[in-house]
N, C-alpha and C positions, 0 to 999 in steps of 0.2 A: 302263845300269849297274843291276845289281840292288840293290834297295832295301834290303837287309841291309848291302850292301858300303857304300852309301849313309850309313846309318846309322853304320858304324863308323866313319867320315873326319869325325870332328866340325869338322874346320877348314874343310868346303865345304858346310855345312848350317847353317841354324837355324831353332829353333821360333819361330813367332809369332804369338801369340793375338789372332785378329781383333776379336774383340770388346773383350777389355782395351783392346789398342789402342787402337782408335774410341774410348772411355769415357776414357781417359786425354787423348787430343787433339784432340777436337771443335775447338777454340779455333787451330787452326795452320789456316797456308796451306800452298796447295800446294807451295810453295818452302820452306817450313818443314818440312814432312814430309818432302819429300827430301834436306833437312841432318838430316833428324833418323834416317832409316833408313841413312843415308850412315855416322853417327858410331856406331849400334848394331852395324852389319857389322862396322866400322875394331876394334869393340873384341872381338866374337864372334872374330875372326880374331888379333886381337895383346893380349889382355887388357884394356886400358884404354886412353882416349884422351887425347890429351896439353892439358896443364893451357896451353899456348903459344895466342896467337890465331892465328898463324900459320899453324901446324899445322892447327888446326881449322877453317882456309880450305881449305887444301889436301885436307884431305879431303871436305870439303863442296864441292871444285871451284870455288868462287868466289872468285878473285883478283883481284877489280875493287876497288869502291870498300869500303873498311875499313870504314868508319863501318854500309854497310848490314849487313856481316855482325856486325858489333856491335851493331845490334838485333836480328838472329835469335834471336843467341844468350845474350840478354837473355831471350828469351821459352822456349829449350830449357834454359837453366841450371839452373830446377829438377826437370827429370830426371832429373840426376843429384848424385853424391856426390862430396866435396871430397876425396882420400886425398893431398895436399900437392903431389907433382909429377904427378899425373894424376885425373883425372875417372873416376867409373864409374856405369852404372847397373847399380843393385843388384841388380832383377828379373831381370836379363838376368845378373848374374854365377853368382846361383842355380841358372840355369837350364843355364850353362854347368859348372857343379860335378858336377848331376844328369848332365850327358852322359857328365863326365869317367869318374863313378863305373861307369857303364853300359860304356862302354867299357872299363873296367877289370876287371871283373865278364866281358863276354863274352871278353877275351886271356885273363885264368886258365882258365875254363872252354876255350878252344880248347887250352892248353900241357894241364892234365890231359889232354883228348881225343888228344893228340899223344901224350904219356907213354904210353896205354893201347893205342894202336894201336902207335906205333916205338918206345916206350922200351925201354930195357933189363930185364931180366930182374928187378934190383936197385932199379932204379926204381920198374916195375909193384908188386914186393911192398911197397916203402915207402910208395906211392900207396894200396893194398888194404889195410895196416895204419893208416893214418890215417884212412881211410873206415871201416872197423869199428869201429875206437876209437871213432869221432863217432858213431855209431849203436850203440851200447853206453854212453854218456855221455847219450842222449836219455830212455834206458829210467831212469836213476837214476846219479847223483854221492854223492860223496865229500867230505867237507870235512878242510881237516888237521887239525882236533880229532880227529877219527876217525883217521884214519893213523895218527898218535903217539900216541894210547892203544891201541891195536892194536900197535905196537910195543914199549910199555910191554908190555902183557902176554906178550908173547914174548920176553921181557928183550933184543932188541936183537938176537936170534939166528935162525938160519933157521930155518924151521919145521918143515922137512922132517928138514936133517943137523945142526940144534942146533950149528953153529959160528958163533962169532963173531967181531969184529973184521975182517968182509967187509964186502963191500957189497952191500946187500939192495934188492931191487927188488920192484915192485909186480907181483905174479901172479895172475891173474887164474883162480880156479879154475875156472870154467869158460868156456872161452876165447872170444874175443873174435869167434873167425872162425867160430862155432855162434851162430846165432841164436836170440837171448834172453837172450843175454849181458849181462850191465850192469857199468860201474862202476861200482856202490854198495859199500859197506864190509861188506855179507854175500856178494861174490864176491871180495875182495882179500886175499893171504895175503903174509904176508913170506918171500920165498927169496932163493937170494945165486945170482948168476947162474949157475954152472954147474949147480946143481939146476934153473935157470926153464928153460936152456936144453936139460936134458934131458928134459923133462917133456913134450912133446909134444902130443899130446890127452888127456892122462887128468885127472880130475876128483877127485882124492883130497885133502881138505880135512885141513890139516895142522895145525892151529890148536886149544887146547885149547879140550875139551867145553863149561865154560862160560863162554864166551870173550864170549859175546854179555851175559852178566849182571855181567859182570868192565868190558866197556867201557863199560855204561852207569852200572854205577857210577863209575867214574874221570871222566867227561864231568857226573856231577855233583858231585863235588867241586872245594870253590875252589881258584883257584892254590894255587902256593908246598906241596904236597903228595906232594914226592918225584918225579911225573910230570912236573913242571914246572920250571919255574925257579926254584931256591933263591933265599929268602930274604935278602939279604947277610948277615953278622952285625953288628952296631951297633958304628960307631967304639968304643973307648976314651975317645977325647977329645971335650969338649962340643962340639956342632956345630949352628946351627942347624938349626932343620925344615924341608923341605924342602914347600913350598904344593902341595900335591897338584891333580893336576889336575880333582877333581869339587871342590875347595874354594873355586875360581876364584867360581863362584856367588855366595859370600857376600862378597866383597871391593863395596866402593861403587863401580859403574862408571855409567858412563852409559847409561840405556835406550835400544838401539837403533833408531833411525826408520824407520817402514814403506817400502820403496822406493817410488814412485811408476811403476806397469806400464801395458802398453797396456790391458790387464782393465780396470783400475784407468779411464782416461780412456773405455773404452766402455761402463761402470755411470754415471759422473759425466757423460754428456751423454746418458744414455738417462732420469734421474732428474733433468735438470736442461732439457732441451732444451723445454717449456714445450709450445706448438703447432708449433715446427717437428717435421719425421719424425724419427722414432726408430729406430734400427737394430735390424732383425730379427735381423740372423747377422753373426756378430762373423769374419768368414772369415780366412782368410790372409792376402789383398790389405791390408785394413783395418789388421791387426795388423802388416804389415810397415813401413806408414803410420806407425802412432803409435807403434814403437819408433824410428824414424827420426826423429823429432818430441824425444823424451826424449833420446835418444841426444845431440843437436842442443842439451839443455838445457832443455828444458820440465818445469815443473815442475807439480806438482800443482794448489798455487794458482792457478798464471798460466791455466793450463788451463782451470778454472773460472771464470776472471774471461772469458777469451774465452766460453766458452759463454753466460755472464749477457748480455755483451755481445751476442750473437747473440740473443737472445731482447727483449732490449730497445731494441735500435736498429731504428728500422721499417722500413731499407730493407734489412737483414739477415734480417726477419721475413714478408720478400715482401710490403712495401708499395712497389712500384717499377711499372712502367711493363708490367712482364714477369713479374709475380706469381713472380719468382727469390727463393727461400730456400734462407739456409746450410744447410748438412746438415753432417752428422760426417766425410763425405769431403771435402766441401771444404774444413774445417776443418785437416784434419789432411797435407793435400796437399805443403805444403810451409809452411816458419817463414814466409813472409810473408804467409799467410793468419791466422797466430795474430795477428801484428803487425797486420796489417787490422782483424779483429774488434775490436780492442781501441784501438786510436789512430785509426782514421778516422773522423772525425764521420760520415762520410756526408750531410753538405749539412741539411738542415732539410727537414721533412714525409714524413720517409723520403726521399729522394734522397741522390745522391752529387752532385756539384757541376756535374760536366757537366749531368744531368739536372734538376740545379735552372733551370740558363743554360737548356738548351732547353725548361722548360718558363714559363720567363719570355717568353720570345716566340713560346712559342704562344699563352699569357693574351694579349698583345699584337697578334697578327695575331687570333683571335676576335675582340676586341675592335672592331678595325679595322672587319671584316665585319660585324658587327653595327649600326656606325655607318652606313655604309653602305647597311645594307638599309632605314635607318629613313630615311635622308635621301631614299632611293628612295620611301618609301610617303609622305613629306609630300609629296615633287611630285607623285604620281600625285593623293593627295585634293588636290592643289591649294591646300595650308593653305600655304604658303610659296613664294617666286619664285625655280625653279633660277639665276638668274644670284648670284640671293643669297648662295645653297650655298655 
């Protein structure tokens, strides 16, 4: 199959970044990885995957014992996002948007290409009239301040045969289908359609001579000045005043609080992170991390209390076994790592508690050895009687 046709059938394709990848699941088994590439397909193909354990057997193929795939899926859970009756991963729905979009973009583009080759005659010139307009719009625009003072000074009338109470359309004196054409307001003249429509190619500017000194005065005067929208006239009867909306300002409100952004958390652990790594490049990946984190309900403070925590707990600070330090990305991975930094003691002398256990009985088997070798060197010098030992 050719790789274009390839391309367009988003539902038998998807992208996937090797590298991300790997960097996101060092930590899975191999039976992990393939519940985990199992539930990204299930969702690339049908949107999302279902919030049911059941389900998420079924598609991970393992209908054996419950309990094992309820700790799989204890360990792929924060890959994805809660949305009530189904799960999704977020990367992966972005990514399926970008296709959607692509694919949408190449069918317009094939229906114009169809237009141009079988359409109709009618078709063809409404296709060729919209593509000139857009390329005449690229060279200079119009705003409607301009239009209606341009119509002010025409008093509302054609330009051309001076009647009014038509309906006047925007004509473009030098027309659209001659290149160099623009829609700007020194090529737009007011005619009522049977003048636009007889007017053909010709370029005869119909508009008084200083038309151009006329609108930019009217475009500097304030409203409420005859071109605009009348003034009302003031009730009769006492009424109160109406709070203007620039006077909003002065009323006593409460000053509004800075949001809390992903910017925001990757300044406060590049300025707060001590001797662990600081982040170079604040990328996409990063930021889509710690709005998912906010999103989730982190707040500015707690953010900072986990980062101090990261800095202050040794085994956090790579005083462990594996010279392992927090960083910004593992911080912001998932809410149970905010909840880590901050509520796990991590055991005493830098350790976590497992590694405290096993380093209790390594103190204890050295220890052992040691004894050992010394009970070994009294017998050899003979200072003691092994039956003694």
């Amino acid at each position: 199959m050719p790789w274009r046709i390839l391309l367009a059938k988003t539902d038998i394709w998807m992208p996937l970044y090797i590298r991300d990848y790997l960097v996101d699941t060092m930590h899975l088994t191999a039976e992990q990885h393939g519940c985990y590439l199992l539930l990204l397909m299930h969702q690339w193909t049908r949107g999302s995957i279902p919030s049911d354990m059941q389900g998420l057997r079924n598609i991970c193929r393992l209908g054996g014992d419950p309990e094992h795939f309820s700790s799989i899926w204890n360990i792929l859970r924060p890959f994805f996002s809660d949305n009530g009756d189904s799960f999704v991963q977020q990367r992966l729905a972005v990514e399926k948007e970008k296709s959607e979009g692509r694919r949408s973009e190449r069918s317009k583009s094939g229906s114009l290409g169809a237009i141009r080759k079988w359409g109709t005659e009618e078709e063809r010139n409404k296709l060729t009239r919209s593509e000139r307009l857009a390329n005449a719009r690229r060279l200079a625009t119009h705003s409607p301040s301009e239009w209606q003072a341009l119509l002010f000074i025409c008093e509302n009338r054609c330009a051309k045969c001076n009647q009014s109470d038509v309906d006047l359309v925007k004509d473009h004196i030098i027309p659209v289908c001659i290149e160099g054409a623009s829609d700007g307001i020194d090529n737009l003249q007011p005619l009522c359609r049977s003048c636009n429509a007889a007017k053909g190619n010709e370029r005869v500017d119909y508009r008084p001579n200083d038309w151009k000194e006329q609108i930019a005065k009217r475009l500097a005067e304030p409203p409420n000045n005859g071109w605009q929208t009348p003034t009302p006239s003031p009730s009769p009867s006492p009424s109160p005043a109406p709070i203007e909306r620039n006077t909003l300002s002065l009323l006593p409100t409460e000053e509004p609080q800075p949001k809390f952004s992903s910017q925001a958390a990757f300044s406060i652990w590049n300025q707060h992170c001590g001797i662990l790594p600081k982040v170079e490049a604040f990328t996409e990946k990063r930021k889509r991390k710690a709005q998912a984190r906010i999103k989730s309900g982190l707040t500015e403070e707690r953010f900072l209390r986990a980062v101090r925590c990261c800095t202050e707990k040794p085994f956090l600070r790579g005083e462990n076994s594996s010279a392992w330090t927090a960083t910004f990305d593992w911080l912001v991975h998932n809410d149970e790592n905010i909840e880590k930094a901050i509520n796990n003691p991590y055991g005493a002398g830098g350790t976590n508690g497992k590694q405290q256990l096993k380093g209790n009985f390594t103190g204890i088997r050295e220890q052992n050895n040691r004894d050992a070798m010394q009970r070994a060197l009294k017998i050899a010098t003979g200072i003691c009687d092994p039956g003694a030992m």
